[in-house]
C-alpha positions as a printed NumPy array, in Angstrom:
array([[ -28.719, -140.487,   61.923],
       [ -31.489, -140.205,   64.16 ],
       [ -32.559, -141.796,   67.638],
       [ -35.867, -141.456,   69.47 ],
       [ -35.023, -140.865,   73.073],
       [ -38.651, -141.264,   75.737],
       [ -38.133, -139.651,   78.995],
       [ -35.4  , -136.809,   76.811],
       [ -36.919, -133.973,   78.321],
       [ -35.834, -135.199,   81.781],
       [ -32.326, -134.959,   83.625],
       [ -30.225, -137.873,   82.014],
       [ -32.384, -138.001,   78.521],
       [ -31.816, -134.278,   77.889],
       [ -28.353, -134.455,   78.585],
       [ -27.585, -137.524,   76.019],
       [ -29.719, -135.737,   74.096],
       [ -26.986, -132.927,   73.589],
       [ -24.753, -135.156,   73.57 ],
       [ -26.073, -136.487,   70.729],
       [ -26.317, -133.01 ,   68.808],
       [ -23.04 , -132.567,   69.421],
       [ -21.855, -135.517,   67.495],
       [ -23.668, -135.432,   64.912],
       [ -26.753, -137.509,   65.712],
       [ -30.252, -136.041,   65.489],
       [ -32.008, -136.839,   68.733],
       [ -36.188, -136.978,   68.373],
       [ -37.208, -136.51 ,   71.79 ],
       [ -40.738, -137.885,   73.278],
       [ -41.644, -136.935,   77.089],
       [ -44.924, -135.911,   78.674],
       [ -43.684, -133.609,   80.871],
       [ -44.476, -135.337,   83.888],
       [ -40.847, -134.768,   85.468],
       [ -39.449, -133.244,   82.128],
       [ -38.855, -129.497,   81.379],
       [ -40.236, -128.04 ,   78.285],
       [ -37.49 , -125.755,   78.341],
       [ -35.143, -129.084,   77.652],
       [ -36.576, -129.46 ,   73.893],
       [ -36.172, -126.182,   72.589],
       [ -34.798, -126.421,   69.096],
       [ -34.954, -129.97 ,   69.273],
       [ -37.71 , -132.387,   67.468],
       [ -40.075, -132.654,   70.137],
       [ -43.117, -134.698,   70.701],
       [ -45.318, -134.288,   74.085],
       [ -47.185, -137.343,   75.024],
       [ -46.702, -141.327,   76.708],
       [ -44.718, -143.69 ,   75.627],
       [ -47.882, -146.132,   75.646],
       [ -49.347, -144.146,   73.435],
       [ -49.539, -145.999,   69.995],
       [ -50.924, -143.885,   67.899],
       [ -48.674, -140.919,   68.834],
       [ -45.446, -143.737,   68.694],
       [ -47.006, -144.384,   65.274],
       [ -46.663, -140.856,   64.044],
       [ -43.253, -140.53 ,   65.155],
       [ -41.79 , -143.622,   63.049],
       [ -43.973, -142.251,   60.071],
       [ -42.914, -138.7  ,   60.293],
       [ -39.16 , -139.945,   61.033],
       [ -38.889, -143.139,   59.239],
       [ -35.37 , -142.728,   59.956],
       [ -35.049, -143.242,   63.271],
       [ -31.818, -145.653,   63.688],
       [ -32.152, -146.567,   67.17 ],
       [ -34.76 , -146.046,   70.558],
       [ -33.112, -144.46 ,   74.01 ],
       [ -35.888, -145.906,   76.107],
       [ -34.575, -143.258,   79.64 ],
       [ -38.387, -142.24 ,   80.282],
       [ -39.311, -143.592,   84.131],
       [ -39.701, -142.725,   87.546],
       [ -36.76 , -142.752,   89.442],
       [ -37.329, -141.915,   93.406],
       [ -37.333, -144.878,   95.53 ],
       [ -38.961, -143.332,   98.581],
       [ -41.82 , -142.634,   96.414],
       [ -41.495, -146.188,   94.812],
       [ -42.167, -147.651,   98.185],
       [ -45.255, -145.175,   98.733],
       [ -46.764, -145.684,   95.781],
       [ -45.34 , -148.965,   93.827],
       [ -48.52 , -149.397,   91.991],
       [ -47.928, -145.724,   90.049],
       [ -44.135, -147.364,   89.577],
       [ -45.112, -150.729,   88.217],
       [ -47.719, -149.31 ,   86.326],
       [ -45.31 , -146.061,   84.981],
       [ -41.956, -148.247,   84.27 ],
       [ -43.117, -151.756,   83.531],
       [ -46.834, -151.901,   82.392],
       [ -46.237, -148.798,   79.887],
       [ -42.484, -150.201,   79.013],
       [ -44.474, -153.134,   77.868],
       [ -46.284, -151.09 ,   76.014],
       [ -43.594, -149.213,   74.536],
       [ -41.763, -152.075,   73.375],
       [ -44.753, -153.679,   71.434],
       [ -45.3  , -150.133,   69.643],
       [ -41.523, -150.554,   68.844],
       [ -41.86 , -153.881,   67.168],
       [ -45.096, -152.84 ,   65.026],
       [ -42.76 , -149.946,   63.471],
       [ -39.688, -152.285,   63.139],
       [ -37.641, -150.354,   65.468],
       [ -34.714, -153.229,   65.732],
       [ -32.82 , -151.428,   68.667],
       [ -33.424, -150.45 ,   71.672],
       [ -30.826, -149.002,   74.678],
       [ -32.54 , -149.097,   78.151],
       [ -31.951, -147.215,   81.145],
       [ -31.524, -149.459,   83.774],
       [ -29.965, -149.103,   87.489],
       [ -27.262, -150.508,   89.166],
       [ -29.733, -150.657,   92.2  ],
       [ -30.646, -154.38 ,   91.135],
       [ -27.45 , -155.601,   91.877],
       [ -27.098, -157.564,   95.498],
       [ -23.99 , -155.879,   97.006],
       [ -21.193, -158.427,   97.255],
       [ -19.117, -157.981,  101.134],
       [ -16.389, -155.641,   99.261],
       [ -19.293, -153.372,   97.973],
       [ -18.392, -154.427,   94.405],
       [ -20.058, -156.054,   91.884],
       [ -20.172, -156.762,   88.092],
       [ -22.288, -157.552,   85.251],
       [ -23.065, -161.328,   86.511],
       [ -23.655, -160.193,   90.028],
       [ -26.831, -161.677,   91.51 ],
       [ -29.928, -159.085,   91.99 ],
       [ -31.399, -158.41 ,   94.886],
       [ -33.424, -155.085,   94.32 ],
       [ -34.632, -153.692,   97.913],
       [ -37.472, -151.038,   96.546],
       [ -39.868, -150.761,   94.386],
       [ -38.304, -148.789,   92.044],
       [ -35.354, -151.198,   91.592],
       [ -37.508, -153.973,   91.239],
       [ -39.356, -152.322,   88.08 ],
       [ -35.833, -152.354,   86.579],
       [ -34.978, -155.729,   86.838],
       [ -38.661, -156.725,   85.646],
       [ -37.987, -154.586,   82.691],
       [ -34.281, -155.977,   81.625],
       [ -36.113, -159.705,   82.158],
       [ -39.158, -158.551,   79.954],
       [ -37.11 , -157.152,   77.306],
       [ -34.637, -159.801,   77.401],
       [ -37.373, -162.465,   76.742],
       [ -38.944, -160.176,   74.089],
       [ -35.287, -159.961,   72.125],
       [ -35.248, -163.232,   72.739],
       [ -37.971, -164.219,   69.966],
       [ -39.036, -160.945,   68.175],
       [ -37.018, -158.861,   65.561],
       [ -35.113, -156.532,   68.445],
       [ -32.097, -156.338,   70.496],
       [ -31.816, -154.727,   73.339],
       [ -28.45 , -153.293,   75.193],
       [ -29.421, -152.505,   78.403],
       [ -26.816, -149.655,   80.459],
       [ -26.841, -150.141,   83.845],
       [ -26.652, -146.811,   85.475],
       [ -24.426, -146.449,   89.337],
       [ -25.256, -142.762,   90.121],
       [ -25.288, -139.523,   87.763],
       [ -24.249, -136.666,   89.418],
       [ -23.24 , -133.248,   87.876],
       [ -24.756, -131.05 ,   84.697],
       [ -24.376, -130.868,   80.832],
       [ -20.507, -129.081,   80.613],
       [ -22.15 , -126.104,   78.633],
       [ -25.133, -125.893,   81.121],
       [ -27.603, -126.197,   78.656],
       [ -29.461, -128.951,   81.011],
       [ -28.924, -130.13 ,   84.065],
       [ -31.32 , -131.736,   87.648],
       [ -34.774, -130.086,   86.5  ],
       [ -35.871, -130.419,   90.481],
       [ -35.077, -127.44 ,   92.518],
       [ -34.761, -129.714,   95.682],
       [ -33.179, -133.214,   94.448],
       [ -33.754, -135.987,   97.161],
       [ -30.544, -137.782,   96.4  ],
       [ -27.333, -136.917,   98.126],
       [ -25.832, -134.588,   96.298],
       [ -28.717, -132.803,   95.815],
       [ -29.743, -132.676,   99.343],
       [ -26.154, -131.113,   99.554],
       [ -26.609, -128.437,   97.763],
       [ -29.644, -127.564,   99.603],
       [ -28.149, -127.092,  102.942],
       [ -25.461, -125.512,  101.648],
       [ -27.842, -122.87 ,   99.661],
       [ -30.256, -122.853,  103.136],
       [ -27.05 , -122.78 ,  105.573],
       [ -28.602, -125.469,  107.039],
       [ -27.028, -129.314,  108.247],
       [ -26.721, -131.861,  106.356],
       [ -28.52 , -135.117,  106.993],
       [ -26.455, -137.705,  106.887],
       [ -29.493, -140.918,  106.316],
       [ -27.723, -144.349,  107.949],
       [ -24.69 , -144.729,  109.96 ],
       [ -24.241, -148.386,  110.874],
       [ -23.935, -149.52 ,  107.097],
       [ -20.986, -152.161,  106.556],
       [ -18.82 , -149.775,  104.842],
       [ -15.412, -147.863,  105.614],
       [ -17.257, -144.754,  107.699],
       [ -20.596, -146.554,  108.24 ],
       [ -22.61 , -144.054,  106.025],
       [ -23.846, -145.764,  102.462],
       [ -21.537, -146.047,   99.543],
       [ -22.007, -145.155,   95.999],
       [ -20.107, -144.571,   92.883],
       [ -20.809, -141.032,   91.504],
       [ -20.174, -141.312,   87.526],
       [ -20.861, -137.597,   85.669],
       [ -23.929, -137.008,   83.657],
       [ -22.255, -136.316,   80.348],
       [ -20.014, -139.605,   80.54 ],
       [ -23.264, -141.189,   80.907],
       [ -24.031, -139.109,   77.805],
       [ -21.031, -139.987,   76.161],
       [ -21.662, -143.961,   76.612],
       [ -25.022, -143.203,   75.176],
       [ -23.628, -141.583,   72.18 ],
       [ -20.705, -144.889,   71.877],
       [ -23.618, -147.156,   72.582],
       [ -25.541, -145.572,   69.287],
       [ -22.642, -145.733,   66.792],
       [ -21.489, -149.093,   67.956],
       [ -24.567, -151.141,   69.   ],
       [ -24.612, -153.774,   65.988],
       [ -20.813, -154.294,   66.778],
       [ -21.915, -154.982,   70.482],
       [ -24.891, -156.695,   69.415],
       [ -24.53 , -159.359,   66.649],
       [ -26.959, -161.029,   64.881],
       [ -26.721, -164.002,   66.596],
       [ -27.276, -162.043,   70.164],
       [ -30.446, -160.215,   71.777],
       [ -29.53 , -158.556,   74.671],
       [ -26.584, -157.37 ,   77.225],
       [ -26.507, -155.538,   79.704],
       [ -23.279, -152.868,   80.525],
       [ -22.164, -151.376,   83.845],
       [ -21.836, -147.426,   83.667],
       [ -19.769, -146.381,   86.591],
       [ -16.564, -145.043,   87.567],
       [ -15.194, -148.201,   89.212],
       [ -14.2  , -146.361,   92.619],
       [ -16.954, -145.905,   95.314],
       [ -17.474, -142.756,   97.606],
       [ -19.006, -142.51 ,  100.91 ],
       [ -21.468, -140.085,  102.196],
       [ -19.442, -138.76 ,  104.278],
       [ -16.405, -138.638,  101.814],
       [ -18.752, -136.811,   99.577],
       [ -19.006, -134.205,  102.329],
       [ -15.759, -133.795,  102.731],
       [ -14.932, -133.602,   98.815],
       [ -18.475, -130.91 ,   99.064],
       [ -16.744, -128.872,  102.022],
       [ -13.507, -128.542,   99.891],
       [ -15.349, -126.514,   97.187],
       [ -17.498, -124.734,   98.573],
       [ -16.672, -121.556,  100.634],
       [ -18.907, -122.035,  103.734],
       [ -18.648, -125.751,  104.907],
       [ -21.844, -126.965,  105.926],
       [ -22.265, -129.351,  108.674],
       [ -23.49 , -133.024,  108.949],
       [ -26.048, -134.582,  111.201],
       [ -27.516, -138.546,  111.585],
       [ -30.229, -140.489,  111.171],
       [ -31.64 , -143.617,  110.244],
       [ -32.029, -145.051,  106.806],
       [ -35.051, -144.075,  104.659],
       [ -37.273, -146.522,  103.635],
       [ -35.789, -148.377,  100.59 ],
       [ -32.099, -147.143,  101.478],
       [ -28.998, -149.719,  100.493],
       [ -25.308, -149.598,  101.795],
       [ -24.656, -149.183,   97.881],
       [ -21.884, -150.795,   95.733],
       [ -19.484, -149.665,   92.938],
       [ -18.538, -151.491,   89.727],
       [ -15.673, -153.466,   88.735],
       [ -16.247, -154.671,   85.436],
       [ -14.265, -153.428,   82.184],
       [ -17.44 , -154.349,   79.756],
       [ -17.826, -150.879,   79.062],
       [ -14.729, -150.028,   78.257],
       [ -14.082, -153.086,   75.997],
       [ -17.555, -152.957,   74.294],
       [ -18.211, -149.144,   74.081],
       [ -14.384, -148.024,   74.587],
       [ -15.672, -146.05 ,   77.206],
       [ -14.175, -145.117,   80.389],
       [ -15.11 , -142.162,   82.396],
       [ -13.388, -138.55 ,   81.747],
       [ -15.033, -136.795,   84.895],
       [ -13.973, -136.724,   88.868],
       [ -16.428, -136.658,   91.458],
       [ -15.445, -133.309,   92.201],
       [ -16.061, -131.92 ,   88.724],
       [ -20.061, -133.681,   89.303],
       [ -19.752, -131.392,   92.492],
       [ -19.262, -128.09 ,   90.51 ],
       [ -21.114, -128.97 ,   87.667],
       [ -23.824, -129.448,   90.084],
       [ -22.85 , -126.339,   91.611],
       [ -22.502, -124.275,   88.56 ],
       [ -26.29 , -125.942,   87.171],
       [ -27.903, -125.144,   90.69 ],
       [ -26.391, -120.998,   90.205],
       [ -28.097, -120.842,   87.143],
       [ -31.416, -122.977,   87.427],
       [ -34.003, -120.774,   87.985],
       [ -32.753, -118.495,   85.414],
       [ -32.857, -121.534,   82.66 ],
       [ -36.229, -122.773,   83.59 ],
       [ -38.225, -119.894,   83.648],
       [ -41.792, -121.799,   84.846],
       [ -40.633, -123.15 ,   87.821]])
């Protein structure tokens, strides 16, 4: 079996990606390097261009005719730049997705799984929320996903494709084997930014302190890159069981189902490492949310998934991926 998989040179596409090879599914991996690593596709059926591209999407479905389903991961993903520059987001995640989709349909390509974001959701006053949870996206960024679930939704609606959109909390960690991992030496989310003061000896900024939560600092739930990969990998062998004829889209919550402070992150950080690095505050950046955490079972009764990883192992997964990044992306 093969899958086409845009945006598989980057972080979370590479890593299903091996996840893939490693049970038995031949990924066929389309990125233009934008964010992705070159180093990410070797050995691996690679093709460098955009996902609006037709005639390159054309080539692909000729030269792979076999291609069961598409892993649509390719998008920007910062939300500080999505508030800078939400035209480049619309026009990178929706516009071209649009795009995408069409070239799908014109090579009969009947399934698609989409990367989406739990950032849509509007957190409920227990920081939880599930499936049916109203959206409120507060960036840019989060507002392209929603846009795209909606548009692809209304597309499966009438045309010959169905569409099982994964609804990602946030990936933290590095492919087990370290054969991929963050491609960006200096990651702006938390546990990146981490990982930087802890390399620098240098304080951590703790961004927002009077959110509604536990400790007043935001909330997340950390889920590990490869059970993201693994959900993929469930998602590909099971998708017309989750998908029937007779339905055209759903949409699955990928999280752990327990949420983590900032500052419980730190502390879970300090416990690892062997210098403990210290914490300072400020405000919120622009596009910032006191976060939520799942509490929906659809992925474990759809994809018989449930997650296998701690947030500590994401910790020295990260760890163990930021020790060796340099030496596995030699251009950088």
């Amino acid at each position: 079996m093969k899958v086409l998989i845009t945006g598989g040179a980057g972080y979370i596409g590479s890593t299903i990606a091996s996840a893939c090879l490693d049970s038995g599914i031949e990924p066929v991996i389309l990125d233009n390097l934008s964010t992705g690593r070159r180093e990410f596709t070797t050995d691996r059926i690679f093709y460098e261009g955009d996902i609006a591209d037709g005639p390159l999407i054309d080539r692909v479905f000729a030269e792979h005719p076999d291609i069961h389903a598409a892993v649509h991961c390719a998008a920007l993903i910062v939300v500080p730049d999505s508030v800078a520059d939400p035209v480049g987001y619309y026009r990178n995640n929706v516009t071209a997705g649009l795009d995408f989709v069409s070239h799908l349909l014109r090579n009969q390509c009947t399934r698609m799984i989409f990367s989406s974001s739990a950032s849509i959701y509007e957190t409920g006053a227990d920081f939880t929320v599930d499936e049916d949870s109203a959206h409120a996206p507060q960036s840019p960024y989060a507002r392209t996903k929603t846009v795209c679930e909606g548009m692809f939704a209304d597309i499966a609606a009438t045309q010959p494709i169905r569409v099982l959109s994964l609804r990602y909390f946030n990936p933290i960690g590095a492919d087990p084997k370290m054969r991929t991992g963050l491609q960006l030496r200096r990651p702006s989310h938390a546990l990146g930014k981490l990982i930087s003061a802890y390399e620098e000896g240098a304080p951590f900024e703790i961004t927002g302190t009077d959110w509604p939560t536990r400790d007043g600092s935001g909330i997340r739930d950390y889920v590990h890159v490869w059970d993201l990969a693994a959900a993929h990998v469930a998602s590909i062998e099971r998708f017309d069981t989750i998908l029937s004829a007779d339905q055209d889209s759903i949409a699955v919550n990928l999280g752990t189902g327990t949420g983590t402070t900032v500052r419980e992150l730190i502390t879970a950080f300090n416990e690892i490492v062997d210098t403990p690095i210290a914490a300072t505050e400020t405000g919120p950046r622009a596009g910032d949310v006191a976060g939520a955490y799942t509490r929906s079972d659809r992925a474990n009764c759809l994809l018989d998934w449930h997650p296998q990883y701690t947030v500590t192992d994401g910790i020295r997964d990260s760890l163990r991926w930021a020790a060796v990044r340099d030496e596995r992306l030699t251009g950088s």
